[in-house]
C-alpha positions as CSV (number, residue, x, y, z in Angstrom):
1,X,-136.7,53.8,-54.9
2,X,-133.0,54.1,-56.3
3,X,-132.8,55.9,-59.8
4,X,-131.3,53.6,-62.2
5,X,-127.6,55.3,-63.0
6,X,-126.6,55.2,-66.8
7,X,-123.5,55.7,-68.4
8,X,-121.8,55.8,-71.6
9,X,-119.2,53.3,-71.2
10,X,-119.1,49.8,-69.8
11,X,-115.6,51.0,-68.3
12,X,-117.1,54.2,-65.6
13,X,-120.5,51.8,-64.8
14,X,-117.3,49.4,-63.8
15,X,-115.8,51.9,-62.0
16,X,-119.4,53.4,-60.4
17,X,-119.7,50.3,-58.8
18,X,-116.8,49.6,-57.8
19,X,-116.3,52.8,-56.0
20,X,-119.8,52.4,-54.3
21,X,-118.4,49.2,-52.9
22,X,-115.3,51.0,-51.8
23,X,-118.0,53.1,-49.7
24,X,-119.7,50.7,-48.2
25,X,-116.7,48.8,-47.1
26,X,-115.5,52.0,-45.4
27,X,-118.7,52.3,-43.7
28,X,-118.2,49.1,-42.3
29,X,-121.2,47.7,-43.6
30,X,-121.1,43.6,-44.6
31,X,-123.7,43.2,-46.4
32,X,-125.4,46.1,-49.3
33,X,-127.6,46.6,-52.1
34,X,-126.0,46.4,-55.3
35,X,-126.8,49.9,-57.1
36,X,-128.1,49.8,-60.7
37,X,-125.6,50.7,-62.8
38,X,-126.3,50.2,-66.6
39,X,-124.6,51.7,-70.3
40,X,-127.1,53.3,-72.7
41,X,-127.1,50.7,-74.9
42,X,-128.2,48.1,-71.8
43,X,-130.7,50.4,-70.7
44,X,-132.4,50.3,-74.1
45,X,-132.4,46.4,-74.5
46,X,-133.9,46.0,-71.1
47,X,-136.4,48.5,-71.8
48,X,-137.3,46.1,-74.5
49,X,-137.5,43.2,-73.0
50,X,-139.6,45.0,-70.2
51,X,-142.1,46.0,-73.1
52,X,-142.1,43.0,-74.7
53,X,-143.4,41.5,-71.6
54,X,-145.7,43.7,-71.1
55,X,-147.2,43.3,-74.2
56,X,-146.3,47.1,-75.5
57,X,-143.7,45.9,-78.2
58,X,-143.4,42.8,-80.1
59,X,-140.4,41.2,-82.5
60,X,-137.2,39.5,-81.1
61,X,-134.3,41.7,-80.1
62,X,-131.5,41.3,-82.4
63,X,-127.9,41.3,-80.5
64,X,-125.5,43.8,-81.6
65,X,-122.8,40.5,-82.5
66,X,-125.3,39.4,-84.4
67,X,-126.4,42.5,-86.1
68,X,-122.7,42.6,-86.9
69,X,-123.2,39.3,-88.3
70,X,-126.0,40.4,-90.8
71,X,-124.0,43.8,-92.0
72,X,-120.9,41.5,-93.0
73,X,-123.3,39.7,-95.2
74,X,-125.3,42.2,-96.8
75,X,-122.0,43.9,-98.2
76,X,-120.1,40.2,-98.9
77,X,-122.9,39.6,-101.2
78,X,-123.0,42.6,-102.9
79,X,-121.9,42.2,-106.1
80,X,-121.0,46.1,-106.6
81,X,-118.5,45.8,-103.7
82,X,-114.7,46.3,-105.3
83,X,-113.8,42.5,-103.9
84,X,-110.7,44.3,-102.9
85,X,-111.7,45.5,-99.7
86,X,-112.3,43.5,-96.7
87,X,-115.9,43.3,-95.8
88,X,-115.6,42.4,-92.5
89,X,-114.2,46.2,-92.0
90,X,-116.5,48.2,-94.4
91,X,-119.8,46.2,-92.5
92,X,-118.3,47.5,-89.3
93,X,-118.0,50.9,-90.7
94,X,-121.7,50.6,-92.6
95,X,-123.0,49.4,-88.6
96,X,-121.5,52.3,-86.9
97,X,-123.1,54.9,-89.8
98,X,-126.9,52.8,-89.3
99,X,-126.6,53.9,-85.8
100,X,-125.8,57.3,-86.4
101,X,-128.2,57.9,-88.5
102,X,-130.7,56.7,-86.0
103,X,-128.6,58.8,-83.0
104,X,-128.6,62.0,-84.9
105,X,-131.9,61.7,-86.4
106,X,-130.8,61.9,-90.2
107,X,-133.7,60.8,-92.7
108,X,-133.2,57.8,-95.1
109,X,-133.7,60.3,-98.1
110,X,-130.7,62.5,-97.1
111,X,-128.9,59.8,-98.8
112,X,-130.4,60.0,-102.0
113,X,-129.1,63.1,-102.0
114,X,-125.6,62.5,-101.9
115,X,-124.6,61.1,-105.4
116,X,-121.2,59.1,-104.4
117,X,-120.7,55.7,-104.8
118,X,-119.9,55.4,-100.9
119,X,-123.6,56.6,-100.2
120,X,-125.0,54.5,-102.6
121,X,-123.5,51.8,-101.4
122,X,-124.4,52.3,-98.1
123,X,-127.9,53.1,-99.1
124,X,-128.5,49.6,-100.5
125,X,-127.0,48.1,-97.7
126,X,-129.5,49.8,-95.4
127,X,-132.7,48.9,-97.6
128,X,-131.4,45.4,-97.6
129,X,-131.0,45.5,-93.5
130,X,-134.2,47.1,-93.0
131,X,-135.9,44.5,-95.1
132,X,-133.8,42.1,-93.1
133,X,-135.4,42.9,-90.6
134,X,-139.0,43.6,-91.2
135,X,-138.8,40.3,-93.1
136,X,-137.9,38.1,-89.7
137,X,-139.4,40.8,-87.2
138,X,-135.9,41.3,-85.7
139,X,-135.2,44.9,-83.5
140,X,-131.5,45.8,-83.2
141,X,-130.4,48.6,-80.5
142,X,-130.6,51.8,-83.2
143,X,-134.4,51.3,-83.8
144,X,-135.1,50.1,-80.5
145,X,-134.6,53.2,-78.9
146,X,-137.5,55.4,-80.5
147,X,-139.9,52.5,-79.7
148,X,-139.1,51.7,-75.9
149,X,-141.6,53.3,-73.4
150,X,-141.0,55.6,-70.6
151,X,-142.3,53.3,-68.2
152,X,-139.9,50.4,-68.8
153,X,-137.4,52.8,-67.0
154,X,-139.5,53.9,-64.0
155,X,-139.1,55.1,-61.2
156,X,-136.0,56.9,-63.4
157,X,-132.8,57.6,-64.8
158,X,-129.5,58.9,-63.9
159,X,-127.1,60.3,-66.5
160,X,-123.9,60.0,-65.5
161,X,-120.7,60.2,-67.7
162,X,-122.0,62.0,-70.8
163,X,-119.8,64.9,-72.3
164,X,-122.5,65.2,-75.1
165,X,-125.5,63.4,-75.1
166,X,-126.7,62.5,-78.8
167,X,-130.2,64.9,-80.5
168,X,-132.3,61.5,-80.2
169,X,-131.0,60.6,-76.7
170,X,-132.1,64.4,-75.8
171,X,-135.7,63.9,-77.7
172,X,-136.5,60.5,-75.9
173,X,-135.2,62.1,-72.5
174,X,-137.6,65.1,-72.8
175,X,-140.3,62.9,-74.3
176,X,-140.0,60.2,-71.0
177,X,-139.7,63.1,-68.6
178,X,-143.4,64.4,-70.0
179,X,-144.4,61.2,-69.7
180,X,-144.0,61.5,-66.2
181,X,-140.4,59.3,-65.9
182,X,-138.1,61.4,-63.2
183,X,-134.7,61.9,-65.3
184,X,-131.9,63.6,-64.0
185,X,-128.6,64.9,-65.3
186,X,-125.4,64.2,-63.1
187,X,-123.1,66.9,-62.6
188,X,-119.5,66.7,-63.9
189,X,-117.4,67.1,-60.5
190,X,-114.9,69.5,-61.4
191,X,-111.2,68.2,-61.4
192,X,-108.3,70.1,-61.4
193,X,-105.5,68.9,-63.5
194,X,-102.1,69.8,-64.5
195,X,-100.1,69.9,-67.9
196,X,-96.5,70.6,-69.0
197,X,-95.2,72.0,-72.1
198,X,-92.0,70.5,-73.3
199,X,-89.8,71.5,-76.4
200,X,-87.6,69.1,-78.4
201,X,-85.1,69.6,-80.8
202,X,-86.5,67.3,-82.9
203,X,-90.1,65.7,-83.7
């Protein structure tokens, strides 16, 4: 059975399959298999659904437009935000920090031990998120990927795409490889490329 091949960007699994296609038209073929090409981020929400049918997880996957939704909330109704700023672009800011917290593995409490009022901030916002979503058993795509199960991917993975991958991505990969997932690593292909220097007289 084909791996399934994940990427980092909607844009090269676009591009994967269309070149695939390219292939097979070349090859004459008329009719072909349509390789399974998926982001991260997909590959973790149909993990969870997989284990949710299964009967391995259980809450209701929370959509990242409507986890959006809830983080423009939580900081429009907090009554310590400077009503100057636009809350629509601070709760996309707060979202993208929950998720790195979760990507890099940074503990809750390392925020306690920042004293700023950015930090504080956001550390109410996320105690009011994570009761969120306790409260109405909601799972968004940050906590969904340490809960997933290896074999919700089988018969494997294929990473293509990543210049870095994340230290959580790198713990889950090694813990569903012991598990006995096959994951594999694509090699960059090397390109040769070309640059110019040019001066200017002025910027």
């Amino acid at each position: 059975p084909r791996l399934t091949r994940v990427t980092p960007t909607r844009r090269l699994a676009h591009e994967l399959r269309a070149r695939h296609d390219e292939e097979c038209v070349a090859q004459g073929l008329e009719v072909w298999a349509t390789p399974d090409i998926v982001t991260w981020d997909e590959l973790i929400e149909r993990m969870f659904m997989l284990d949710r049918q299964a009967g391995r997880l259980g809450g209701r996957w929370l959509p990242a437009s409507a986890a959006q939704l809830l983080w423009e909330r939580i900081v429009r109704d907090d009554p310590e935000l400077s009503p100057l700023l636009s809350s629509s672009g601070v709760a996309r800011a707060a979202a993208q920090s929950w998720r790195r917290l979760h990507d890099f593995r940074v503990p809750f409490a390392a925020l306690d031990d920042d004293q700023s009022a950015e930090t504080a901030a956001f550390s109410r916002w996320c105690r009011e998120y994570r009761r969120l979503l306790e409260e109405r058993n909601w799972t968004d795509g940050a906590l969904a990927q340490s809960r997933v199960h290896a074999r919700a991917a089988a018969p494997g993975l294929e990473l293509t795409g990543f210049d870095r991958l994340t230290p959580l991505q790198e713990s889950l990969l090694q813990e569903w490889a012991a598990a006995g997932l096959e994951v594999r690593l694509a090699k960059s292909p090397d390109v040769v490329g070309r640059c110019w220097r040019t001066q200017c007289l002025d910027p």
